[in-house]
N, C-alpha and C positions, 0 to 999 in steps of 0.2 A: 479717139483723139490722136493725136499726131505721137505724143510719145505711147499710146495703148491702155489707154483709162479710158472706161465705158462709164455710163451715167445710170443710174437708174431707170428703170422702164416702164416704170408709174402702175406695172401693176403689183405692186409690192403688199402683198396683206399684213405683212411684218411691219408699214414703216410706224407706224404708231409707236411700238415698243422699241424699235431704235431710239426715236427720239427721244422718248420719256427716260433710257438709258443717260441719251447725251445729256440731260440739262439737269439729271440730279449726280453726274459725276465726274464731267468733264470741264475742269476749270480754266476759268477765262482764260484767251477767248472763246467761248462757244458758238459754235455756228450752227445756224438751223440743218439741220440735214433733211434739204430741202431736193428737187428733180435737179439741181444743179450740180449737186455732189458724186462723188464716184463710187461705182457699186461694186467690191468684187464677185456678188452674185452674178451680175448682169456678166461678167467677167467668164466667170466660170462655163454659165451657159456658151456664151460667143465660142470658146474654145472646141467646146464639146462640139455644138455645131458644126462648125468648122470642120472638124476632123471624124464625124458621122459622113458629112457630105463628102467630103475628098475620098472617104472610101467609097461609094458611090460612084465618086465619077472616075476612081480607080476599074472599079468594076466594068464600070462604061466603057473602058479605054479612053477614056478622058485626059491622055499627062500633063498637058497646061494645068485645066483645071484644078486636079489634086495639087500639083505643087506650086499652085496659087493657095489654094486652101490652106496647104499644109505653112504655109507662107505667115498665113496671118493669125491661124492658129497658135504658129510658136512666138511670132509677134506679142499677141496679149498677154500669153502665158510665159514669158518672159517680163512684161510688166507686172503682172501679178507678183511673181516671185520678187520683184524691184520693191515693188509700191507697196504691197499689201502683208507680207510673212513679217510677222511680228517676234524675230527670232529669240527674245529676252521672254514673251507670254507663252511661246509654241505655238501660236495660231493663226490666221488668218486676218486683220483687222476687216470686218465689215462692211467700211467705207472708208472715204476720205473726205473732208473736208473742202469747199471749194478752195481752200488755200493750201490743200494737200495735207492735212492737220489727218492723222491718224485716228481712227474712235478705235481705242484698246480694249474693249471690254467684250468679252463672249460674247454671241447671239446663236439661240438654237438652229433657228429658221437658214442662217447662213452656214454657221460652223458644220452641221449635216447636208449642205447642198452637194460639195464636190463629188462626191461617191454619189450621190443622189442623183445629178443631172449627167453622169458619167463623163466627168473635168477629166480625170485621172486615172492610172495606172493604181488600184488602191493596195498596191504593193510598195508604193513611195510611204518613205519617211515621213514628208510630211506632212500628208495625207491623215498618217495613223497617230501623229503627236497633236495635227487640230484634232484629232474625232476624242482622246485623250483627255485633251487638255479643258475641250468642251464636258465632257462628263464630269472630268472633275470640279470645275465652278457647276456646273446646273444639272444635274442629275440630284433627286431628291429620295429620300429611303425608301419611296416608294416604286421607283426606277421609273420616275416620267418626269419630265425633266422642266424646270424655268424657262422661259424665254431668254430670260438676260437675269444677270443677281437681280435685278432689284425689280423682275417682271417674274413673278410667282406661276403663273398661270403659263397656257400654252395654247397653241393653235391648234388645231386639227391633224393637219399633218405630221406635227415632229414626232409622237409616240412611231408612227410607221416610219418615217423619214432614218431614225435613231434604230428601228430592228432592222431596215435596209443595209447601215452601214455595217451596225454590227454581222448580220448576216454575210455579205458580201465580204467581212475580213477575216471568216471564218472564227467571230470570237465564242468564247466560250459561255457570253454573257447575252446573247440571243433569245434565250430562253428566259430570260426574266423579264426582258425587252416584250416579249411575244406574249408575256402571263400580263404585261404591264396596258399592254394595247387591248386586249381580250377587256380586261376589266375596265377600258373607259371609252371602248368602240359604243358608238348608239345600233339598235338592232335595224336602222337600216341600212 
């Protein structure tokens, strides 16, 4: 969009638990979060894109191209930090609302993307205060984590999505993450 709010991309396996998030804790008005709303996943990916490709066409000898890329890469991610950094939770908000309405509440699936789909530099601030602020709401004592508080369960992916981060920031909690994947990976 014109001010750098992407939409969802409809291939979301998450959006179930988003919504079931939205409508038992977000009081009216509630909005469906529906393909009309705004995604900062879809967010995160565009940027990294972006700035995958522009070293590409760095490489190429490409200079339009990169500092077109790098153009609209700081573009969204500029939006992001506008629209979506939820500086009072530490996190990311999810999405937005077609009215720009904030969903505040954790999700695994999202709060583990940035370092996941390589958004960011996971030497930023606040990078390390979302991956944080997510284990602290959804991380369970068995170190595999909710989807959302009030989505118990989990996909597929976050057990590995959550050792990626932690691996990639050097934490020291990796290893529980890795004992936690081992024990709910299927053998094949």
């Amino acid at each position: 969009t014109k001010d750098g709010k992407l939409y969802f991309q409809t291939d979301e396996t998450y959006m179930w638990t988003l919504q079931k998030r939205t409508f038992e804790q977000v009081k009216y008005p509630n909005y469906y979060l529906g393909l009309d709303a705004y995604s900062v996943d879809s967010a995160f990916e565009w940027v990294a894109a972006c700035e995958n490709l522009a070293t590409i066409a760095k490489l190429l000898g490409s200079k339009e191209e990169y500092d077109e890329l790098k153009t609209k890469a700081n573009f969204v991610r500029e939006a992001i930090n506008k629209y979506y950094w939820l500086e009072k939770e530490g996190f990311f908000a999810p999405a937005l609302s077609i009215f720009n309405q904030a969903y505040c509440s954790p999700h695994a699936n999202v709060g583990l993307s940035p370092v996941w789909v390589g958004y960011s530099d996971a030497t930023g601030e606040k990078i390390k205060t979302n991956l944080t602020k997510h284990m602290e709401y959804l991380l369970k004592d068995n170190f595999l984590m909710r989807t959302t508080p009030n989505v118990d369960i989990f996909s597929g992916m976050i057990p590995g999505m959550l050792l990626y981060n932690l691996s990639y920031l050097n934490s020291h909690l990796a290893g529980k993450a890795y004992e936690s994947l081992i024990k709910c990976a299927s053998p094949s």
